[in-house]
Biotite code that builds the C-alpha atoms (Angstrom):
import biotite.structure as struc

atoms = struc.array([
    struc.Atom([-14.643, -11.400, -44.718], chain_id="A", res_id=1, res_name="UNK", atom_name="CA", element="C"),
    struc.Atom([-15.092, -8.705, -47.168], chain_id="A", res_id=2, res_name="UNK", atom_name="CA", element="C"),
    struc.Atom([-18.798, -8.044, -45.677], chain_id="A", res_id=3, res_name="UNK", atom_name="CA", element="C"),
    struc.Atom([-18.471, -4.926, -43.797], chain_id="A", res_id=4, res_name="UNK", atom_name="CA", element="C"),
    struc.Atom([-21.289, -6.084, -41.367], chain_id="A", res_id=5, res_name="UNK", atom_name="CA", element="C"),
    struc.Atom([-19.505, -8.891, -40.866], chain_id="A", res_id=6, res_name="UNK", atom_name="CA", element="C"),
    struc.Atom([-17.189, -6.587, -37.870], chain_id="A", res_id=7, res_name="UNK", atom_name="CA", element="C"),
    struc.Atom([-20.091, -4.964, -36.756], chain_id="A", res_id=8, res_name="UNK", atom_name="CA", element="C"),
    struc.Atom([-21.152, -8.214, -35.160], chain_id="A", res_id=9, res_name="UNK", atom_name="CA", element="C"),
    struc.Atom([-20.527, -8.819, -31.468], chain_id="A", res_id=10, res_name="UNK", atom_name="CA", element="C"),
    struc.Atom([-18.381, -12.539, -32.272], chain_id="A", res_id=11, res_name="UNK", atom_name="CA", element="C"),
    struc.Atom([-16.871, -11.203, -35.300], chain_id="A", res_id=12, res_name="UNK", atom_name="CA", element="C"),
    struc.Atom([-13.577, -10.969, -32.945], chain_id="A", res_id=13, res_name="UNK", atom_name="CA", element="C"),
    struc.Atom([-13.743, -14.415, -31.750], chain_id="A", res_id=14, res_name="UNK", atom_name="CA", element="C"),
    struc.Atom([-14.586, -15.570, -35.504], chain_id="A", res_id=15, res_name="UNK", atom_name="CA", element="C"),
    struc.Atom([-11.269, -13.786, -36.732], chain_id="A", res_id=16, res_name="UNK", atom_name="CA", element="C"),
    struc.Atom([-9.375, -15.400, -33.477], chain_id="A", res_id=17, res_name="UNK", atom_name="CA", element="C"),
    struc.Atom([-10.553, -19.005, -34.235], chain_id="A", res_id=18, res_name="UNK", atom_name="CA", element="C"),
    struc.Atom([-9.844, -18.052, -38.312], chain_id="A", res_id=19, res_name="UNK", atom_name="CA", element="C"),
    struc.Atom([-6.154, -17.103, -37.569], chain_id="A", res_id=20, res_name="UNK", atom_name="CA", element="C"),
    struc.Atom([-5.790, -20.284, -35.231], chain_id="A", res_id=21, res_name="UNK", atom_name="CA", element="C"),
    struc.Atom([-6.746, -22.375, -37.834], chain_id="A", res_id=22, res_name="UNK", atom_name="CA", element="C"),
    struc.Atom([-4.713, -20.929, -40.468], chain_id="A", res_id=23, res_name="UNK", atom_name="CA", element="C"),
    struc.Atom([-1.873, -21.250, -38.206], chain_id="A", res_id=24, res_name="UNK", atom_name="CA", element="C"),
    struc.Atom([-2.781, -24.917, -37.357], chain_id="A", res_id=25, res_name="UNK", atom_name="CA", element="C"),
    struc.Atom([-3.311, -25.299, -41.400], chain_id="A", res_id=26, res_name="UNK", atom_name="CA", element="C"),
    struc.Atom([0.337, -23.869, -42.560], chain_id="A", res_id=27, res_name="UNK", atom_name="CA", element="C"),
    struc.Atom([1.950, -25.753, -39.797], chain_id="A", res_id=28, res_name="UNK", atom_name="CA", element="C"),
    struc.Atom([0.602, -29.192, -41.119], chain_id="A", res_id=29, res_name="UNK", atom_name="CA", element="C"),
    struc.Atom([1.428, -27.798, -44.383], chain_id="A", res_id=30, res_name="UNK", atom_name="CA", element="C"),
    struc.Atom([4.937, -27.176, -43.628], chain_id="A", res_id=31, res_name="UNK", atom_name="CA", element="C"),
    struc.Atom([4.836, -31.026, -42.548], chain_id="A", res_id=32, res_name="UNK", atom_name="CA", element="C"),
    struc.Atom([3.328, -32.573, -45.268], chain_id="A", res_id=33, res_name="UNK", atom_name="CA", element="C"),
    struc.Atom([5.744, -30.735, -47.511], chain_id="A", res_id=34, res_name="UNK", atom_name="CA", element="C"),
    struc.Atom([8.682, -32.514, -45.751], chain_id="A", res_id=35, res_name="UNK", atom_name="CA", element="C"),
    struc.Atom([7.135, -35.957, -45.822], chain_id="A", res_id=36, res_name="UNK", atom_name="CA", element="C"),
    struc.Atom([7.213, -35.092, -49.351], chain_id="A", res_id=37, res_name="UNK", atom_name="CA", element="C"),
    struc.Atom([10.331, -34.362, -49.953], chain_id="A", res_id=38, res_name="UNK", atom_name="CA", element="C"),
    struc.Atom([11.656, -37.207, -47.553], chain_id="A", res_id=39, res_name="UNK", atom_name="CA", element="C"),
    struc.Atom([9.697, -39.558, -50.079], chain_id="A", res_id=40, res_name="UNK", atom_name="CA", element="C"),
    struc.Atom([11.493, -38.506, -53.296], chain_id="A", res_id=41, res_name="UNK", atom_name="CA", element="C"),
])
């Protein structure tokens, strides 16, 4: 994401949408795993 062309293209928005839902998806399972984690030790 450090391309400058990169947000000159016309889906570069809906790339950085589906990037952030991801991310959001990834530190919520995260946030789970940690707690199985803990629940195991």
């Amino acid at each position: 994401m450090t391309d400058a062309d990169f947000y000159a293209k016309p889906q570069s928005q809906q790339l950085l949408q589906q990037y952030s839902a991801c991310k959001a998806e990834l530190d919520q399972v995260y946030a789970e795993w940690e707690t199985a984690v803990e629940q195991l030790t």
